[in-house]
N, C-alpha and C positions, 0 to 999 in steps of 0.2 A: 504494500500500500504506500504511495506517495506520501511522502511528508508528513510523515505519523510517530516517527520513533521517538522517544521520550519526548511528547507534545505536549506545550502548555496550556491550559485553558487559553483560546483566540477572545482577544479583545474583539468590542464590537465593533470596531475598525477594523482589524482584522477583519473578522468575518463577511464585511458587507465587500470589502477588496477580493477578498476570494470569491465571495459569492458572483460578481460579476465579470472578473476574471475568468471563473467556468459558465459562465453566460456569456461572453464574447470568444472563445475557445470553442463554442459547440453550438454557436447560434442560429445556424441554417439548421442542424437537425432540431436542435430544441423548439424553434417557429413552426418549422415543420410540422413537429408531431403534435405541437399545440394549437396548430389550423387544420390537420388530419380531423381532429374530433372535433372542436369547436362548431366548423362553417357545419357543417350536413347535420348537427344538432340545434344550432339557429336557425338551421332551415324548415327544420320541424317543428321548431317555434310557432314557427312565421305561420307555417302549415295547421299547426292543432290551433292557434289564436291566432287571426289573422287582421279583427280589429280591434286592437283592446283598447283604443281611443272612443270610437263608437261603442262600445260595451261599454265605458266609463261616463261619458254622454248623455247616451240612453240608453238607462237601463233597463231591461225585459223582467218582468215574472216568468217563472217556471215552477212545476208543480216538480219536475223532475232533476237531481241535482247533477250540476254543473262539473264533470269527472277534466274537464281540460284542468285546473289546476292540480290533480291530484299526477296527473300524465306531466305536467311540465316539471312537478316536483321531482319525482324519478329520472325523469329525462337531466334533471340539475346534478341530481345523486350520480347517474352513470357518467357523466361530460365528466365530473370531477374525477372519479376514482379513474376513467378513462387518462386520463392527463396526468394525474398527480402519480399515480404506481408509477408507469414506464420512466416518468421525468425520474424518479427516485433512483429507481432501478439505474437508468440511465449515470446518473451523477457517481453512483456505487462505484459502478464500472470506473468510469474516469477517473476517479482518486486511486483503484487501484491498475492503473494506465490503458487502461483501454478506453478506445475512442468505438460508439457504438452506434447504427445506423436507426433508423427509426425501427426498421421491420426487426431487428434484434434489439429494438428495448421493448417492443410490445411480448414480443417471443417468451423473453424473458422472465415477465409475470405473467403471460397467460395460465400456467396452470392456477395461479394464489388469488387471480380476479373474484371467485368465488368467497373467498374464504376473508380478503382485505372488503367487498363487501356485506358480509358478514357483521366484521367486525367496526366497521364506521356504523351500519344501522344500528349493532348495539350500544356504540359510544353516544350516537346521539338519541339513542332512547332514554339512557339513563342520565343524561344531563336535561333534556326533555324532561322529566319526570322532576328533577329536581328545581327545574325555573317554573313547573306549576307548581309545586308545592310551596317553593318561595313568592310565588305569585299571590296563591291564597293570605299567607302569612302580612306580607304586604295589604293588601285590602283590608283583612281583617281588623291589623295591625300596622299604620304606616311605618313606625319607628323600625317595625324588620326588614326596613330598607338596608340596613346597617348587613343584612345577609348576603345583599346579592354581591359584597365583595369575593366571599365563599364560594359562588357560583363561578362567577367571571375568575375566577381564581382557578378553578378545575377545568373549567371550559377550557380557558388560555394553554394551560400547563398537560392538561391532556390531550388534545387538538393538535398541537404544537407536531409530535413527535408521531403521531397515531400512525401516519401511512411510512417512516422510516421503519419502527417498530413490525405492524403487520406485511411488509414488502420487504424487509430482509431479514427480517428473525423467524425460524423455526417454532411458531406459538399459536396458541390458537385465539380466535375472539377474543373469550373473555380475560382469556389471561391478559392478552394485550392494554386490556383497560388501566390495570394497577402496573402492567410496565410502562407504558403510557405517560403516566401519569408519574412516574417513579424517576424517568429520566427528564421530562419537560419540563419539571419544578425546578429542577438544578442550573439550567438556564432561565427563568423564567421572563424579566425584562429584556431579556436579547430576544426572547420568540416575540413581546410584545413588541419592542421594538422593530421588527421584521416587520410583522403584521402592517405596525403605522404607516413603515414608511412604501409599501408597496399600496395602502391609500391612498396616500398622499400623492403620488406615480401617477395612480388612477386618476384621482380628481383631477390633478392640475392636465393630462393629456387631454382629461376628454374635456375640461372647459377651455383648453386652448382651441381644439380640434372641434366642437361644439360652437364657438362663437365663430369662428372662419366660417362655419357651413350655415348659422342662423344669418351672416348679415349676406351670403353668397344667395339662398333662399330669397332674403327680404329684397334685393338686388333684382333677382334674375326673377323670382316667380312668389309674389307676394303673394298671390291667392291659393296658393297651394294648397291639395286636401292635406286634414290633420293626420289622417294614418297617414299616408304620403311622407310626411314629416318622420311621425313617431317611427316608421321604416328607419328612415337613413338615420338620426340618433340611436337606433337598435344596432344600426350595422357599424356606425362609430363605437361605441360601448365594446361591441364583439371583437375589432380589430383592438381598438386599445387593451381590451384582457387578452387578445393572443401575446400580445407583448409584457406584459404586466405578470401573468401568472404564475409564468414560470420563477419567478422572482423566491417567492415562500418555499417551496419545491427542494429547491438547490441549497437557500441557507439553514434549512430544517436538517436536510441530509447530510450536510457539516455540521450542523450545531449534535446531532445524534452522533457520528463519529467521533469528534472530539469530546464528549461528554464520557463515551465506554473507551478510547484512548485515556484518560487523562483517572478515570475512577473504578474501569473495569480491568484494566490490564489487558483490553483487548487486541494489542500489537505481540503481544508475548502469544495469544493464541495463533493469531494469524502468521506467526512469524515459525511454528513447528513443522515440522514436514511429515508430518500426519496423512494429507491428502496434496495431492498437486491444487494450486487457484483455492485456494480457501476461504469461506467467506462467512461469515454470522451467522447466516441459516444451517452451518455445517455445523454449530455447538449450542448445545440447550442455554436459555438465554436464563439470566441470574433469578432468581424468584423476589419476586416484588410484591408488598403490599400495599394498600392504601392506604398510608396515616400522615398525619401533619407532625409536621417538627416546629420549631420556634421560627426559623424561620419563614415557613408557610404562615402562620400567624401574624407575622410580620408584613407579608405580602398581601394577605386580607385586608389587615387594617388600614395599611394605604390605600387600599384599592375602595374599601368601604368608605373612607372618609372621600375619596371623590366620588365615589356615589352620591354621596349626602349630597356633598356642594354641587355636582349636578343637578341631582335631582330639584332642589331647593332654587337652584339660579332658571331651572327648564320650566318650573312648578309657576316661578314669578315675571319668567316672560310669557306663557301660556294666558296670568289672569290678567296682564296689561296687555295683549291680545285681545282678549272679550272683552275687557273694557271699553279699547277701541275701537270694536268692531259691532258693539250692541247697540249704540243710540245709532249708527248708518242703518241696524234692519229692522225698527219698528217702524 
């Protein structure tokens, strides 16, 4: 494996350098295989919903319910697990120096598609489960806002690592959960940080790319139908995440490397001649449980405390909203 032998935890500098260093290193395959899935799953989009401006508009009664969202749901679930294994898979390879084609990084995971799905429905079943029960708790009680640091806490730190875990380790669903969650905590503002800043990517490309096209529109064809519109903003959105996504992808797949280099001794296994190409999935993966330490605690009460002053700043621009907006509708 490249550049792994007594490896120190990567600063988050480091890691955003590397991370885009193997994003301009493997860039045509990496676009590639993330416009392989994307475009023909937008197209299907486009296909099951094809006016959701006029469906927003005017809206229909129906006695019988409405299954295209539960279809574009699924269809979100496969685009991801589509994109995210192989890129993972993909990155694997490359740190330990192979450079791999698209049709050999799907290859790759195709047997674990199964199973890496699997394992994401049950990750977010159970965090699902856990933001209604904090849901209830809130309504009932506002002040158990202070919980959902605990939530965003697991979400973050499980999430994080879920498809490096389930695409290179030998393990199954549920285990995956508490390993999940066992290695993403130990980075845990670097996975947020990731997170951000491939937002922040997003927002600022697509309101660059977004205002060219709104004043190109206002210019060329002011009267334009609104789905017409809502089109080409879907097909801005689609191109800016072919470029954008792979972003989490790659610095997950490092940040999971360097976490079992630096705490598992994982270069000392890799490093035996045991089997020729050795890889993670060749050795049962450490047993992990789910508990919190002091500094999981730590991590809460930050996060809880900006819950609060969100919520509280989001609560008091919401009621100077209706304020200004109730004497204009009587």
């Amino acid at each position: 494996m490249q550049s792994t032998s007594n490896q120190p935890t990567l600063t988050f500098i480091e890691l955003l350098k590397r991370t885009f260093a193997i994003y301009r290193e493997n860039f045509w395959t990496i676009i590639g295989l993330v416009a392989f899935v994307t475009i023909p799953i937008s197209l299907l989009n486009i296909i099951i919903s094809p006016q959701p401006l006029a469906a927003l508009t005017t809206p229909t009664l129906s006695d019988t319910p409405d299954m295209s969202g539960l279809v574009l749901s699924l269809l979100s679930l496969v685009e991801t697990i589509l994109i995210t294994a192989p890129l993972t898979y993909l990155v694997s390879e490359y740190l330990f120096g192979h450079k791999l084609s698209i049709g050999e990084a799907f290859s790759g995971v195709s047997h674990r598609f199964t199973k890496i799905g699997c394992g994401v429905l049950l990750v977010g079943f159970v965090i699902g489960l856990l933001a209604v029960v904090i849901s209830f708790l809130v309504v009932a009680f506002p002040p158990a806002l202070v919980f959902s640091g605990i939530l965003l806490h697991i979400i973050i730190a499980t999430s994080a690592l879920m498809f490096p875990v389930l695409t290179l380790e030998n393990i199954g669903p549920s285990a995956a959960i508490s390993r999940s969650w066992s290695l993403g905590k130990r980075r845990f503002w670097a996975a947020c940080g990731i997170g951000l800043i491939a937002v922040l990517i997003s927002l600022l490309l697509s309101s660059i790319l977004g205002s060219i096209v709104t004043l190109a529109i206002t210019a060329a064809a002011p009267n334009m139908n609104l789905n017409v519109q809502f089109l080409i903003i879907s097909i801005i959105s689609d191109v800016v995440s072919i470029f954008v996504t792979p972003i989490s992808p790659i610095a997950f797949t490092l940040i999971y490397y360097n976490i079992r280099a630096t705490t598992e001794n994982l270069n000392e296994l890799l490093n035996t001649n045991v089997t020729p190409a050795q890889r993670p999935i060749n050795f049962a993966s450490p047993v992990s449980r789910f508990q919190f330490d002091r500094h999981d605690w730590r991590n809460i009460a930050i996060l809880s405390v900006i819950g609060l002053i969100v919520g509280v700043v989001g609560n008091t621009l919401i009621q100077q909203l209706i304020q200004q907006l109730t004497p204009g509708l009587r």
